[in-house]
N, C-alpha and C positions, 0 to 999 in steps of 0.2 A: 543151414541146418535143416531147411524142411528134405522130411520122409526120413528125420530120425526120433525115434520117440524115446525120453528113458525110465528104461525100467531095468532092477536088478543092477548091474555091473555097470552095464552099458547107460543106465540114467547116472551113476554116480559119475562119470568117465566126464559124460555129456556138459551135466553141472561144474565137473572141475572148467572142461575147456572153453567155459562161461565166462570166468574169473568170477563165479560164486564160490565162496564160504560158507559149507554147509556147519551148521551152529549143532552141538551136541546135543542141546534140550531146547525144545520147542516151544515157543510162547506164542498163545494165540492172541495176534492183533487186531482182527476187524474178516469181514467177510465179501469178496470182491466178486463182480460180475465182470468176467473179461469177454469182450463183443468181439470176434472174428473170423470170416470164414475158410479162415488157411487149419485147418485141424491137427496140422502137425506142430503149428506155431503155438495153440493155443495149447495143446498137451506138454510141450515145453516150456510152457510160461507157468500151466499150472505146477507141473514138480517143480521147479526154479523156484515161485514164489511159496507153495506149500514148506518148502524147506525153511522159510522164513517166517513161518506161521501164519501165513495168512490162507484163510480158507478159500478157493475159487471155485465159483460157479463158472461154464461157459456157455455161451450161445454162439451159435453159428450164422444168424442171420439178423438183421435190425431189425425184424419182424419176432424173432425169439425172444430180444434180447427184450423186448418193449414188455411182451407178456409175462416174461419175468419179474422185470421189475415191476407190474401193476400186482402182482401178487404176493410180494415182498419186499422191505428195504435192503437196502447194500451200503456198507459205508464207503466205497468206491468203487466207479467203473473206467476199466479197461476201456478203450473204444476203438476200434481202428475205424479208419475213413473212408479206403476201398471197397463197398461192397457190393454185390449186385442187390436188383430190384430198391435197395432201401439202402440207401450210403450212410455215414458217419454223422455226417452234416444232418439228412433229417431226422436219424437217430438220438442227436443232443438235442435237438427242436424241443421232442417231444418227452425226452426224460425230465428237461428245464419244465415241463407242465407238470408231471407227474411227481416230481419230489424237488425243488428247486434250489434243493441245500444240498444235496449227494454231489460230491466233487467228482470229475469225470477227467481224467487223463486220454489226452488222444494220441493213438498209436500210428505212425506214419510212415509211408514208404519216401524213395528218393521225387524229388519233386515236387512233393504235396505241401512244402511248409506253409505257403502262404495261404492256402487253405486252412493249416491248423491254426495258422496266427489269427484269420479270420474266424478260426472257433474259440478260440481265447478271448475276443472283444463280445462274441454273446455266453459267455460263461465258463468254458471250460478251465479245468487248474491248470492243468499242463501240460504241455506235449513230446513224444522223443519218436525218433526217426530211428527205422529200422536200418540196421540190428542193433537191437536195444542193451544200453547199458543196464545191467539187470541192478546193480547195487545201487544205480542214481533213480532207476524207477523204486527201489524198497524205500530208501529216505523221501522222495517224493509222496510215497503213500501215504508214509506214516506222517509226513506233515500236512496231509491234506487230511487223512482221518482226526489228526489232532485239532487242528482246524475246526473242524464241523461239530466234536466235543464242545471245544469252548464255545463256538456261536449258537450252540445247542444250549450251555450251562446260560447264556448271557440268555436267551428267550426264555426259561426256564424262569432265572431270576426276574424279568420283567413280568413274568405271568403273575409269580409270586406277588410281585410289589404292587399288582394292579389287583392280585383279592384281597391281599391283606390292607389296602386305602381306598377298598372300593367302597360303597355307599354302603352295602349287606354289612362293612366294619364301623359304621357309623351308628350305635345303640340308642335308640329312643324311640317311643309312638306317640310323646307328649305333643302336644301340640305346637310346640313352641319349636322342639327336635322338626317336626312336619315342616314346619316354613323354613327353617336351614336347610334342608334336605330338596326342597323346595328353591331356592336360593341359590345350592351349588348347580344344580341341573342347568339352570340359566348360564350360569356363568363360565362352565367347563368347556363348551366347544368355543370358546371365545379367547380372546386375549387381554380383555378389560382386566385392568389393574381394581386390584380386590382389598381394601381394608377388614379386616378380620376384628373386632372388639368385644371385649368378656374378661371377664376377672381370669385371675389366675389358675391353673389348673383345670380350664372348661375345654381343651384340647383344640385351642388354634391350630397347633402346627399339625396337628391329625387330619381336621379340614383343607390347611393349605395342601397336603398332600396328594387328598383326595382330589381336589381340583387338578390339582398335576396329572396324576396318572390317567384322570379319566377325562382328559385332553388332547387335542394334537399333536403336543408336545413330548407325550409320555416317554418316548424313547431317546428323550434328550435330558441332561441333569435336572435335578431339584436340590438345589444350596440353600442349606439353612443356615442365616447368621444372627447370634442371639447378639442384638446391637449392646446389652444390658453389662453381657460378661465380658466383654472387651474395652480393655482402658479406650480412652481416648485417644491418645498418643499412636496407638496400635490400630485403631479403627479403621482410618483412611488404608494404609497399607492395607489391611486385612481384605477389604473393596475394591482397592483398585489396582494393587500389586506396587511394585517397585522394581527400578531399575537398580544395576551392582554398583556402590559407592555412595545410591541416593542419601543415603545419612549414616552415621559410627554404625557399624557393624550390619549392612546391607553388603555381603561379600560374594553375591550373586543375586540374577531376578528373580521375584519372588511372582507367580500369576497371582492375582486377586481372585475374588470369587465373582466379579461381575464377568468377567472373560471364562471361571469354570463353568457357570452355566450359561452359556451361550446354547443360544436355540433352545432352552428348557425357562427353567423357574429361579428366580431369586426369592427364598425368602426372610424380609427382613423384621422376626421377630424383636419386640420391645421396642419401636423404629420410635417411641416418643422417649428415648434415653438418648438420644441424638443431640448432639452437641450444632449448636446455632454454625457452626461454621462445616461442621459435615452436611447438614440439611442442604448447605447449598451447592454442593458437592452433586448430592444425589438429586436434588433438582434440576442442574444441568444433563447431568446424564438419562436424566427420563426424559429431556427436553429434545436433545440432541442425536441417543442412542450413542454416544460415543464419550472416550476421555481419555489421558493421558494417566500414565502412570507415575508412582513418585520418581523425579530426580529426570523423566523423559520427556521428550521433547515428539513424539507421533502420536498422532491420534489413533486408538483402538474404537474400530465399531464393533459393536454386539449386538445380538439380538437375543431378548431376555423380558420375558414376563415378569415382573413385581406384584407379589402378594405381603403384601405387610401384617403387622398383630403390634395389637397395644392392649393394655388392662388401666391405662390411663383416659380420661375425657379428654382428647385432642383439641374440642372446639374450646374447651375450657382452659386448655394450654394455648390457644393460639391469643386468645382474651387478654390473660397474665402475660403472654408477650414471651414464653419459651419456646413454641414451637411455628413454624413458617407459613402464615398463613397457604400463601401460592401453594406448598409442598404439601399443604394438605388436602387441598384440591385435588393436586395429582395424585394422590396414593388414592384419596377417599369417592374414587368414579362409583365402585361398587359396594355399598356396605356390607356389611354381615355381621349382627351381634348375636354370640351366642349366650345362652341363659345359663345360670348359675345354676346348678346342681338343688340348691334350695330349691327353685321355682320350679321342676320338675321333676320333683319327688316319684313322680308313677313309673320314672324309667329306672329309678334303684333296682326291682326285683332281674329287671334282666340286661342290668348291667354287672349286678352281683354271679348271675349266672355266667354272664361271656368271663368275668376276672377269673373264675373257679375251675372252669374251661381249661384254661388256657394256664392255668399254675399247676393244672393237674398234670396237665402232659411233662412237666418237670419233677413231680415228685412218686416214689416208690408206688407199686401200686397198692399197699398196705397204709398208705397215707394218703390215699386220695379222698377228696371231698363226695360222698353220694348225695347228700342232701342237706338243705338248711331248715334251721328249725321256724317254725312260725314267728316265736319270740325274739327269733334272732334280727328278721325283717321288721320287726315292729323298731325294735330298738333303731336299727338303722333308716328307719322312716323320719323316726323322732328327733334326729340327728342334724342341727342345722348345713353343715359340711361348710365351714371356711374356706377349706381347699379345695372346694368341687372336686371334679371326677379324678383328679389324680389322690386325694386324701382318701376318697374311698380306695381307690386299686390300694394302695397301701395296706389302709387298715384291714382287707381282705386277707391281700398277701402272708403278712404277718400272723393275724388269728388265725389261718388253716396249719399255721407252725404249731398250735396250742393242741387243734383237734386231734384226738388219736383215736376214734369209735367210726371216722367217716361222718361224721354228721357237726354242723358247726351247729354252736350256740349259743346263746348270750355270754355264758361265763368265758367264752374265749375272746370277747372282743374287747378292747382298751376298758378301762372305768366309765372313762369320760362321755363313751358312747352309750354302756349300757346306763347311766345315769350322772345328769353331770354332779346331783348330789354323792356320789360315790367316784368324785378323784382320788381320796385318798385310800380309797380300799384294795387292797393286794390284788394283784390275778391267783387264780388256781396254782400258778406255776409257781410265782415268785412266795407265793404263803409256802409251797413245799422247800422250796429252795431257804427259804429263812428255816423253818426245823432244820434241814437237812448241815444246815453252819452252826445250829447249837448243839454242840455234839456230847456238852456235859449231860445228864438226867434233868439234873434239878433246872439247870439254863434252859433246855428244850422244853417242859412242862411250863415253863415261863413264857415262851417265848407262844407255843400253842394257848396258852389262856387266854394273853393278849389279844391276840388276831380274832379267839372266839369272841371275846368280851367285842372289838370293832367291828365285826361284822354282825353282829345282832345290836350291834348300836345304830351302826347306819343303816338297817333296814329296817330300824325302829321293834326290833325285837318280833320282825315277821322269822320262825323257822326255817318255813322253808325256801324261803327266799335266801335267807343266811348261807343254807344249806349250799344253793346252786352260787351264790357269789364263792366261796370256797371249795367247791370241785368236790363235793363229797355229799352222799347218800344224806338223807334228811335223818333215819335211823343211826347213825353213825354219830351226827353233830347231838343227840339228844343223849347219849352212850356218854359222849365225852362232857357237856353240859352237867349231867349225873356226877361223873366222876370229879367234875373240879367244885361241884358245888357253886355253878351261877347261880345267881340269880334270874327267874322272870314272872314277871308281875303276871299273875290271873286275868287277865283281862286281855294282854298280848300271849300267854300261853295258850289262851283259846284260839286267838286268832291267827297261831304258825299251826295248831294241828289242824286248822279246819282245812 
């Protein structure tokens, strides 16, 4: 076909005697750099493929086609291998420099194959010999563009997982935060087995993460096994898989997670709920690097990092004779205790800030948090936190449900926080919510007396403290005080106006 070009009649003629299908509505798939310098070839390649919605670029020499691509991406390149001064072959050399993810198709005349097959072993997707099937090079494209999408979404995704557990996601300047922070650095380019120890809700598994991603291993799994939430029974299967038949209702293999994360991370959160006869399980396998599955009979090796978490004293289980001494050797190479949310009180203010962050981008923008109130942080200073950092994320979470001005503040935080003498006293919401279900007169004036009457009881008959535990204007609670005829003694009526 060289020295016919088409256009008008004569392209459509051209395209038929192709055996393309030209498609009636055009979708644009990706934008192609075609390398060659036959120009009759490559004008035919562009209408041919254009009809297929792909946009092309051409270059006519491997010296064009280079400055091309240094000044823009392509989601695929065309290539032929004939050309003068600068061939095919040095051509992919130096695109594999310049963008090393761009799939390159080579174009080939009779003879050349083993050349292109020797450009297939240093990168290229794939190759077709002229005269090219035009419909096996469209599906070709599109599965090498398709391709480069997903390894694109997959880098994409790993960037993601490496900001979101990178250290800048790890909240503290206590002191105590400094030396974990301190801790992980050490222990991240390495492969030493890490025991993790802190109460509950102090964010082990946030840490084991971090050590993951900001590891050699990052681009291999990180398995989390919570040893705690799985029977016993289930456990070993759950670790180390099972072969089809291994016991009633094993009716195919099952992988384990020591085999899913291979070359990456195991981690084995609660590892001190471990039943004396698992321990020893995972003691040979940290011993060995290898094990058998249930019901099999070959040895699987793995390569696999173990970061364990306990909120138990191990050395004080190994004493009482529950847990395995040797085994605790092996997990406990590296320690790491993190501190209880108590004892680093100074990091509430901006861990309160990263929770508010980060629940804002979920709710309306008529709902979002701008600010907290001073009174609000005092409250939550004062606040022992049994559940460390996770009780806090909660009790955030929830009170910015309360806020409707943008501005959180004590009246929307649990009772218990803003005072633990005031468990029993209503929130703003649920006081409304109780009027709003007395729907008789005289029931609802009843039902409003009460709650004034308990709310000037447990603030000891302060006003305006009264005021802000029930979500309403200080002027308003004295309106209504008037109206029902409370009582308050001279002595605390001084003390709610001043």
């Amino acid at each position: 076909m060289n020295g016919f070009r088409a256009h008008g009649l004569a392209g459509s003629m051209a395209l038929a005697e192709s055996g393309v299908i030209i498609p009636e509505k055009k979708q644009f798939r990706g934008q192609i750099l075609l390398v060659d310098d036959e120009r009759d070839f490559t004008a035919l390649a562009r209408d041919i493929l254009s009809s297929r919605g792909w946009d092309v670029l051409c270059a006519h020499s491997g010296f064009e086609a280079l400055q091309l691509a240094s000044l823009q991406s392509f989601d695929a390149v065309l290539l032929d291998l004939r050309m003068p001064l600068l061939d095919g072959h040095g051509v992919l050399d130096r695109l594999r420099r310049l963008d090393p993810t761009v799939p390159v198709i080579i174009i080939t005349g009779a003879g050349d194959t083993p050349t292109a097959v020797e450009c297939m072993r240093q990168g290229a997707f794939d190759y077709f010999e002229k005269p090219v099937d035009w419909n096996k090079l469209h599906l070709a494209l599109e599965n090498a563009c398709r391709l480069r999408a997903l390894e694109e979404q997959v880098r994409d995704l790993r960037k993601a997982l490496r900001e979101r557990y990178g250290f800048d996601n790890l909240i503290g300047q206590s002191k105590k935060m400094r030396e974990v922070f301190e801790a992980i650095q050490r222990v991240c380019e390495t492969d030493v087995t890490v025991l993790l120890e802190g109460e509950s809700g102090t964010g082990k598994e946030l840490v084991a993460r971090a050590i993951h991603y900001n590891s050699p291993r990052r681009t291999k799994p990180f398995v989390a096994v919570n040893c705690a939430a799985i029977p016993e029974t289930l456990l070993e299967s759950e670790l180390f898989g099972h072969e089809r038949g291994s016991f009633t209702g094993a009716v195919g293999r099952r992988i384990g997670r020591f085999e899913q994360a291979d070359g990456g991370t195991l981690f084995l959160d609660e590892i001190g709920e471990m039943s004396p006869a698992t321990q020893v399980k995972i003691l040979r396998v940290l011993q060995e690097r290898r094990f058998e599955r249930l019901g099999g009979n070959r040895p699987v090796e793995v390569d696999v990092r173990i970061i364990s978490a306990t909120n138990k004293n191990l050395l004080e289980e190994v004493r009482k004779g529950n847990f395995r001494e040797d085994l605790y050797y092996r997990i406990c190479v590296y320690p790491i205790h993190l501190p209880p949310l108590r004892e680093r009180k100074e990091d509430i203010p901006a861990l309160v800030a990263n929770f508010i962050e980060r629940f804002n981008r979920r709710m309306p923008p008529h709902r979002r948090i701008r600010a907290v109130a001073s009174e609000t942080l005092e409250c939550l200073m004062r606040y022992p936190w049994p559940g460390n950092v996770r009780e806090l994320e909660n009790v955030i979470e929830r009170s910015m449900l309360h806020a409707t001005d943008g501005v959180l503040r004590p009246v929307h935080l649990p009772a218990t926080i803003r005072s633990p003498d005031l468990a029993e006293m209503p929130s703003a919401t649920s006081w409304r919510d109780a009027l709003r279900t007395a729907t008789e007169v005289p029931r609802w004036e009843e039902v409003e007396q009460e709650l004034l009457k308990l709310a000037l009881r447990l603030t000891k008959y302060n006003v305006t403290a009264a005021a802000s535990r029930l979500g309403m204007g200080r002027t308003t609670l004295y309106r209504k005080i008037q109206r029902y005829g409370i009582a308050l003694r001279p002595r605390d009526r001084e003390a709610g106006a001043s």
